[in-house]
Residue frames relative to the residue before (quaternion, step in Angstrom):
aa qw qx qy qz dx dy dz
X 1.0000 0.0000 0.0000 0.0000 0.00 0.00 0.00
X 0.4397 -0.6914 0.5128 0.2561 3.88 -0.99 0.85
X 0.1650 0.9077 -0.3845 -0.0322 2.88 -0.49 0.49
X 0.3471 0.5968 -0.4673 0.5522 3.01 1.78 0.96
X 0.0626 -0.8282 0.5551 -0.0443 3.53 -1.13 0.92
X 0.2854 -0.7078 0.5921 0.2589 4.11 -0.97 -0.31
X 0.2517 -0.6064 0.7383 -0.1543 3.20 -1.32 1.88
X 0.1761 -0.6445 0.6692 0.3254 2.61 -1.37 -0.01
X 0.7456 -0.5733 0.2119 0.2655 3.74 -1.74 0.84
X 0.6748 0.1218 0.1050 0.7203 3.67 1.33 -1.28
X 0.7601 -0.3860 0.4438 0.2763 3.10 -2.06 -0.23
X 0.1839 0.8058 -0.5629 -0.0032 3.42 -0.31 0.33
X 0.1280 -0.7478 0.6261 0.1802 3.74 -1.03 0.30
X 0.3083 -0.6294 0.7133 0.0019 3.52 -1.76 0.66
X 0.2394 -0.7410 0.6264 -0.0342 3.78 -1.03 1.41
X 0.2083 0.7151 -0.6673 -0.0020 3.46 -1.17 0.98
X 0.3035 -0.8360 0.4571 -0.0081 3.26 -1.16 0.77
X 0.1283 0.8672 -0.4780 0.0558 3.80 0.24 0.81
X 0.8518 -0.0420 0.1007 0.5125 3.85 -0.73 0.27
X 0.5997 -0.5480 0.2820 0.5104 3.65 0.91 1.24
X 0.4573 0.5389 -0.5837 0.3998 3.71 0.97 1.17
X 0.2801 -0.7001 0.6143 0.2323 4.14 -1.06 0.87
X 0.1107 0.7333 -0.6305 -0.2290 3.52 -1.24 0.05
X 0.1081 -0.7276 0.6758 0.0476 3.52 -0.42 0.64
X 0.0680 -0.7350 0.6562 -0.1570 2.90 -1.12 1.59
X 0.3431 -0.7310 0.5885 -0.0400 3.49 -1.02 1.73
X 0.0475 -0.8062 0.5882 0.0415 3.42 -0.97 0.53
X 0.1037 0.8096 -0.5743 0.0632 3.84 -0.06 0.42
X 0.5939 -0.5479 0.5263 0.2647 3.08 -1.69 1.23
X 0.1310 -0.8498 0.5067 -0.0628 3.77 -0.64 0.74
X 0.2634 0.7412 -0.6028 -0.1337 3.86 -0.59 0.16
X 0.7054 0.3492 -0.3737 0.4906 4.48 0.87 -0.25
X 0.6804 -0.3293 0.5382 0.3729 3.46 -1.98 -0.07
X 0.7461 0.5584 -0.1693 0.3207 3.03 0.96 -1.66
X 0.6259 0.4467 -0.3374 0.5431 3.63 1.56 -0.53
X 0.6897 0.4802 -0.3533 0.4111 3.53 0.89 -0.57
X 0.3688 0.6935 -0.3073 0.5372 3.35 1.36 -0.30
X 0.7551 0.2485 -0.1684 0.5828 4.07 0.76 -0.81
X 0.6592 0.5723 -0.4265 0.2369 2.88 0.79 -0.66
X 0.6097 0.6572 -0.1303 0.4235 3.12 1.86 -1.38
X 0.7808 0.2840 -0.2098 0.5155 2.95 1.50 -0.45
X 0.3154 0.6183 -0.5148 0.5032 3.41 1.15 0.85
X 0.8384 0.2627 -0.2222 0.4226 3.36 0.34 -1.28
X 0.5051 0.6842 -0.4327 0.2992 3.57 0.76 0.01
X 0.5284 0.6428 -0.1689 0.5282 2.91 1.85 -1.91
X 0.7052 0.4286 -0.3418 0.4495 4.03 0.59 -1.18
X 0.7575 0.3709 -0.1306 0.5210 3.61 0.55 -1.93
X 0.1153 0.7870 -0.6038 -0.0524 4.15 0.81 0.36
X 0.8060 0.3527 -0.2657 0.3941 3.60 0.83 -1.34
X 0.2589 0.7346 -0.5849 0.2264 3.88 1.04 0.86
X 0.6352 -0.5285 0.4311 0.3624 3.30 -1.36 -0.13
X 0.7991 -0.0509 0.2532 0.5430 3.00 0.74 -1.45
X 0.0208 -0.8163 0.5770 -0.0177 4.11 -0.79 0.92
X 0.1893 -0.8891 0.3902 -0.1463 2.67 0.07 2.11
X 0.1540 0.8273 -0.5327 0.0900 3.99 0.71 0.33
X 0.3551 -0.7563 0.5488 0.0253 2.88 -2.34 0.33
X 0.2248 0.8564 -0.4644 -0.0202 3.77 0.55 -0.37
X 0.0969 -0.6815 0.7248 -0.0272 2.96 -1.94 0.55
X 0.1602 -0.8072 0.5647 0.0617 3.32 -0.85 1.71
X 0.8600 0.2647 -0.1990 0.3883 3.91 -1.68 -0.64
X 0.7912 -0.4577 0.2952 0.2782 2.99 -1.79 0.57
X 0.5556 0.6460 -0.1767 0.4927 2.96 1.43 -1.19
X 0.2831 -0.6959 0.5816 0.3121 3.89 0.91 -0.57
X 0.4711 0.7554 -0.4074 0.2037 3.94 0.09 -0.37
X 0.6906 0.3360 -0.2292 0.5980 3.47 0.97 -0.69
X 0.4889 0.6098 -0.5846 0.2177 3.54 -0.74 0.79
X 0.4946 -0.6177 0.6112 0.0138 3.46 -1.75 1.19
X 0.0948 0.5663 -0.8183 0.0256 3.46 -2.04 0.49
X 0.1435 -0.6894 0.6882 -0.1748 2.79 -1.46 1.45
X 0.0358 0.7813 -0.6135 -0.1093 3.80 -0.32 0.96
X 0.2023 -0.7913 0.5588 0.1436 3.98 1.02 0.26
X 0.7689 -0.5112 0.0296 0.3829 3.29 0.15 2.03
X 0.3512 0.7853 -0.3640 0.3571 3.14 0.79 1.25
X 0.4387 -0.6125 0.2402 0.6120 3.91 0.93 0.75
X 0.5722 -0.5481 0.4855 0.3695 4.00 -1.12 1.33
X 0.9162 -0.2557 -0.1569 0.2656 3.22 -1.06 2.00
X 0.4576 0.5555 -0.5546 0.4176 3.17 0.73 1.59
X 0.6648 0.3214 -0.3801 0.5570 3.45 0.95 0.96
X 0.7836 0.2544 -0.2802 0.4926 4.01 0.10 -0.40
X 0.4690 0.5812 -0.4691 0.4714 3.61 1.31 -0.39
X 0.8532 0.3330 -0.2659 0.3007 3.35 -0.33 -1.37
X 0.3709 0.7563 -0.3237 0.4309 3.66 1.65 -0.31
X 0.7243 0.5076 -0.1412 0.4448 3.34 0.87 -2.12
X 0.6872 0.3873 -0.3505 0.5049 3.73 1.05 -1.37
X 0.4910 0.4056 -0.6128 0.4679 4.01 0.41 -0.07
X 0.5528 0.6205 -0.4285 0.3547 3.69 -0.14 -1.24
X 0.6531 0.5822 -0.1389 0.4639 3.55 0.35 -2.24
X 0.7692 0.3308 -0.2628 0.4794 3.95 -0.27 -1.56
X 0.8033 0.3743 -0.3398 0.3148 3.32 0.62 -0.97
X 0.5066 -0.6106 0.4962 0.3526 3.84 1.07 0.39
X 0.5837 0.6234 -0.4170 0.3111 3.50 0.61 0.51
X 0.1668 0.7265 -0.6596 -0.0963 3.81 -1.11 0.72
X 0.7421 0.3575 -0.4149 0.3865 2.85 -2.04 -0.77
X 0.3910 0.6095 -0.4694 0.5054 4.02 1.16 1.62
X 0.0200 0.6270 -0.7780 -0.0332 4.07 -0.93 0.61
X 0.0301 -0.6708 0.7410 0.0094 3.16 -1.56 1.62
X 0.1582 -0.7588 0.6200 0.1216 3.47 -0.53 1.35
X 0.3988 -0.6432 0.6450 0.1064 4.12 -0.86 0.66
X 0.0381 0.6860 -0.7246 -0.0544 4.22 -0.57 0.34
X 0.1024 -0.7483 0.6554 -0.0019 3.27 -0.94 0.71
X 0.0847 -0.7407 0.6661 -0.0238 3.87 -0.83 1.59
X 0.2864 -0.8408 0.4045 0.2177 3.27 -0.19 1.34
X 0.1511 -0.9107 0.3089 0.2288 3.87 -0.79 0.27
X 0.6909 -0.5270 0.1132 0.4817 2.94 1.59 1.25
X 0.6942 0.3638 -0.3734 0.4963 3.91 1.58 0.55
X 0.5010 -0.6568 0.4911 0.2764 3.39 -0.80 0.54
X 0.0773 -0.9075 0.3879 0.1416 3.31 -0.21 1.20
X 0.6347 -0.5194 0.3095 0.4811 3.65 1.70 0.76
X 0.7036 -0.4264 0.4380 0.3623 3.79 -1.43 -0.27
X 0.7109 0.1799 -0.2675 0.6251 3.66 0.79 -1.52
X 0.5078 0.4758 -0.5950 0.4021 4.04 0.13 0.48
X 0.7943 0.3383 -0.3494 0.3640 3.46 0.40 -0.25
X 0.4533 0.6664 -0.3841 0.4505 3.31 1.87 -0.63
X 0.7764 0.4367 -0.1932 0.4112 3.51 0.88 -1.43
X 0.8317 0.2902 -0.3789 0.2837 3.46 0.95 -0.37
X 0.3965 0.7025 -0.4364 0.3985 3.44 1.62 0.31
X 0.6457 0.5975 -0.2441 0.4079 3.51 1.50 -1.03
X 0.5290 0.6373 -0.2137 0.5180 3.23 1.58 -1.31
X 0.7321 0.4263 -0.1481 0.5102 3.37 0.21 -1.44
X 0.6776 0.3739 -0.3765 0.5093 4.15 0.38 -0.76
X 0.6883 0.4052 -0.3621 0.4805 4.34 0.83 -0.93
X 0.5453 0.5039 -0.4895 0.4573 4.18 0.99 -0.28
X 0.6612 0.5374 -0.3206 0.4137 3.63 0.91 -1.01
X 0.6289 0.5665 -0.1422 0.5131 3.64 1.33 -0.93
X 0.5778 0.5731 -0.2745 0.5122 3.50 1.21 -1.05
X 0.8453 0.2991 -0.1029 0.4306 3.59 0.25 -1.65
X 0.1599 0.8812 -0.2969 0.3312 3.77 1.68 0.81
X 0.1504 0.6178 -0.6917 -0.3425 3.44 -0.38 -0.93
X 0.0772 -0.6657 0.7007 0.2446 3.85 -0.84 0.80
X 0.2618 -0.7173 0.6377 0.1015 3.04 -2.27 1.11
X 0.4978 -0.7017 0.4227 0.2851 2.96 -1.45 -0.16
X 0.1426 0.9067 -0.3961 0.0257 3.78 0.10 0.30
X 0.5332 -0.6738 0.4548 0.2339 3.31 -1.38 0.35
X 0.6110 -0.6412 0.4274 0.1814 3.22 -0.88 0.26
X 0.1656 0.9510 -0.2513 0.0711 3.38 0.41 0.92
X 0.2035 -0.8397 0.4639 0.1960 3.72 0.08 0.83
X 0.5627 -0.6476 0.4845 0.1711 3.51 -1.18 0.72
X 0.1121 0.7807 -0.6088 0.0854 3.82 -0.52 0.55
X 0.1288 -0.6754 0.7096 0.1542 3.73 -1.41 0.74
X 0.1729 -0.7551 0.6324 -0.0068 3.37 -1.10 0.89
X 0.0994 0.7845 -0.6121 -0.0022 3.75 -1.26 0.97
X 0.0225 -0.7223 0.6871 -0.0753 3.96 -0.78 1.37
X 0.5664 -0.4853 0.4241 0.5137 3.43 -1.62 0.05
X 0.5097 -0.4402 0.4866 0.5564 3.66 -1.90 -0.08
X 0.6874 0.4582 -0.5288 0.1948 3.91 0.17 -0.06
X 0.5615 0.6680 -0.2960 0.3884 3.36 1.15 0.76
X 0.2622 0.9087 -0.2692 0.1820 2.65 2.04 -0.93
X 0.6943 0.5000 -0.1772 0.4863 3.70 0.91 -1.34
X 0.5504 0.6851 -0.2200 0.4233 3.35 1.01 -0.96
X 0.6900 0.5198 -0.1288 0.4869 3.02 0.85 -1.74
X 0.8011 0.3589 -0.2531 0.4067 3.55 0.11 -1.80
X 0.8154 0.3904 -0.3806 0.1945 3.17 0.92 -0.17
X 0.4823 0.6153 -0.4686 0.4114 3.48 1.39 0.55
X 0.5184 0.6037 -0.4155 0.4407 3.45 1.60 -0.44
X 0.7235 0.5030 -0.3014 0.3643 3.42 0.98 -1.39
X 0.4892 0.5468 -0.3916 0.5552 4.11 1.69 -0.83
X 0.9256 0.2866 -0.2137 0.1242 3.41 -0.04 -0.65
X 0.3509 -0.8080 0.2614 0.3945 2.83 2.63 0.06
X 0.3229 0.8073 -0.4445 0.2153 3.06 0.96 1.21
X 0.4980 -0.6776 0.4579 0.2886 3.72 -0.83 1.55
X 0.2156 -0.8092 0.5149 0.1835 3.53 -1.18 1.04
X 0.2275 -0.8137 0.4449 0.2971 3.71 0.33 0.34
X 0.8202 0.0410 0.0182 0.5703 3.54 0.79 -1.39
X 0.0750 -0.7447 0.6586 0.0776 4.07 -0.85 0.16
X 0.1679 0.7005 -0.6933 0.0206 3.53 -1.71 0.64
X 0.4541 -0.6950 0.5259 -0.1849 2.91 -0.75 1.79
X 0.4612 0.7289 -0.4500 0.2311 3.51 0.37 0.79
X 0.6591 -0.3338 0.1141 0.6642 3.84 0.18 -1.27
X 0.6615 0.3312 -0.3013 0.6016 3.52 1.92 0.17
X 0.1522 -0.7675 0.5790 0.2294 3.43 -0.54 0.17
X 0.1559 -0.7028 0.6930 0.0379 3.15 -1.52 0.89
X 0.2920 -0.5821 0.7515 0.1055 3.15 -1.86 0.60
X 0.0696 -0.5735 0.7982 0.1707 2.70 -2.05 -0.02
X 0.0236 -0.7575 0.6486 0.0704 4.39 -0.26 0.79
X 0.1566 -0.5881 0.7754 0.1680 3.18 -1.76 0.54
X 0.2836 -0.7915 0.5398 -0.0409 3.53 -0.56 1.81
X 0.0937 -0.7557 0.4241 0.4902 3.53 -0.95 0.20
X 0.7423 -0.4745 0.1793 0.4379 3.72 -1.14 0.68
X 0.4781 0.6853 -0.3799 0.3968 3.92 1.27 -1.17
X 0.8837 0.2024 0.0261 0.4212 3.10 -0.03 -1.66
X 0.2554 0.6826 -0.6376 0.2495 3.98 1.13 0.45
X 0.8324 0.3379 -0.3816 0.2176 3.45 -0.83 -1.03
X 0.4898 0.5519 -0.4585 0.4952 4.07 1.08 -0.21
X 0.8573 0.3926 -0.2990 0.1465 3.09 0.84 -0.90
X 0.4142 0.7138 -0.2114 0.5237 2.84 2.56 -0.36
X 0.5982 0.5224 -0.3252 0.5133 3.44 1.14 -0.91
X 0.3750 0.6793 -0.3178 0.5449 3.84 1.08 -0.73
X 0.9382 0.0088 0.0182 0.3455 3.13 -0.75 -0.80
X 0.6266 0.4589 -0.5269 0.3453 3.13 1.09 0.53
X 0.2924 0.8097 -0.3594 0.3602 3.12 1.82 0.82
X 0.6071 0.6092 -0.2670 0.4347 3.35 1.49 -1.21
X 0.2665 -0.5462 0.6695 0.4271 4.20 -0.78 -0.08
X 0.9075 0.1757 -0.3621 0.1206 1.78 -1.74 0.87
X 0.4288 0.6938 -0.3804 0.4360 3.56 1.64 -0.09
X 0.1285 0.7124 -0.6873 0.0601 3.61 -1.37 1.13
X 0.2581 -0.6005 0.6962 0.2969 3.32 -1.19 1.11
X 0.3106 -0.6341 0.7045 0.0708 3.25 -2.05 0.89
X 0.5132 -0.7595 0.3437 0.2041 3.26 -1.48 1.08
């Protein structure tokens, strides 16, 4: 399974403008429902007196989870064209949200097809897109007389520590990548006294 993918690094936004219509178009590095879920409602709360907040996302390595939302905008001339910027550019785990300030002309179907598309590739354009790996979270707890044991399968396998405590138990918190988790779980559940916790 692949599990290296392209994100982009930070937030970035992208501006089209047609017949005194704005579209301001937000891009943000994404990986739950549950963040896009605030996010959507961050910007709704800011842009309340927009017309319309038209967004796309796409989540995991795998590309499989992903959404279009034209939020009463003619049926797929606002989250469609969002998604196919999303799509060309090989990009997931990305929410492009689109604001839309109407400007009193009717810009038609392919006007809106074209400026959601415009507006979602300006947001993409001014990006830095990355590359990254797929990575699965894990908490880990062993005695401290193991301690050695431990750091050093983390240290073979270049594994990212996020959180340590060091007390008379030690805990972890690893950010694994996903490929190569179970060798490495199998590993340490070699050590005594080592349990992954749920």
């Amino acid at each position: 399974m692949e599990d290296i993918y392209k994100t982009i690094e930070a937030r970035a936004e992208g501006l089209y403008k047609e017949k005194g219509s704005r579209f301001i178009a937000f891009a943000f590095p994404v990986y739950t429902e549950g963040e896009i879920k605030t996010i959507l409602g961050e910007l709704r709360g800011k842009y309340y007196d927009a017309r319309h907040h038209c967004y796309a996302y796409r989540l995991g390595a795998d590309k499989l989870r992903f959404r279009a939302n034209d939020d009463g905008e003619p049926s797929s001339t606002g989250g469609k064209p969002i998604l196919g910027q999303i799509v060309s550019h090989d990009l997931t785990n990305i929410l492009i949200v689109v604001v839309r300030y109407f400007g009193g002309i009717k810009l038609g179907v392919s006007g809106l097809i074209n400026a959601y598309r415009t507006a979602a590739a300006d947001a993409i354009g001014q990006a830095t897109i990355v590359e990254k790996v797929e990575e699965e979270i894990i908490r880990i707890k062993f005695s401290y007389a193991v301690l050695n044991d431990v750091m050093r399968v983390i240290k073979e396998a270049d594994i990212n520590v996020l959180e340590r405590n060091f007390e008379l138990e030690c805990r972890m918190i690893l950010s694994l990548r996903r490929q190569g988790i179970d060798a490495v779980i199998r590993k340490l559940q070699q050590i005594e006294s080592f349990t992954l916790e749920e």
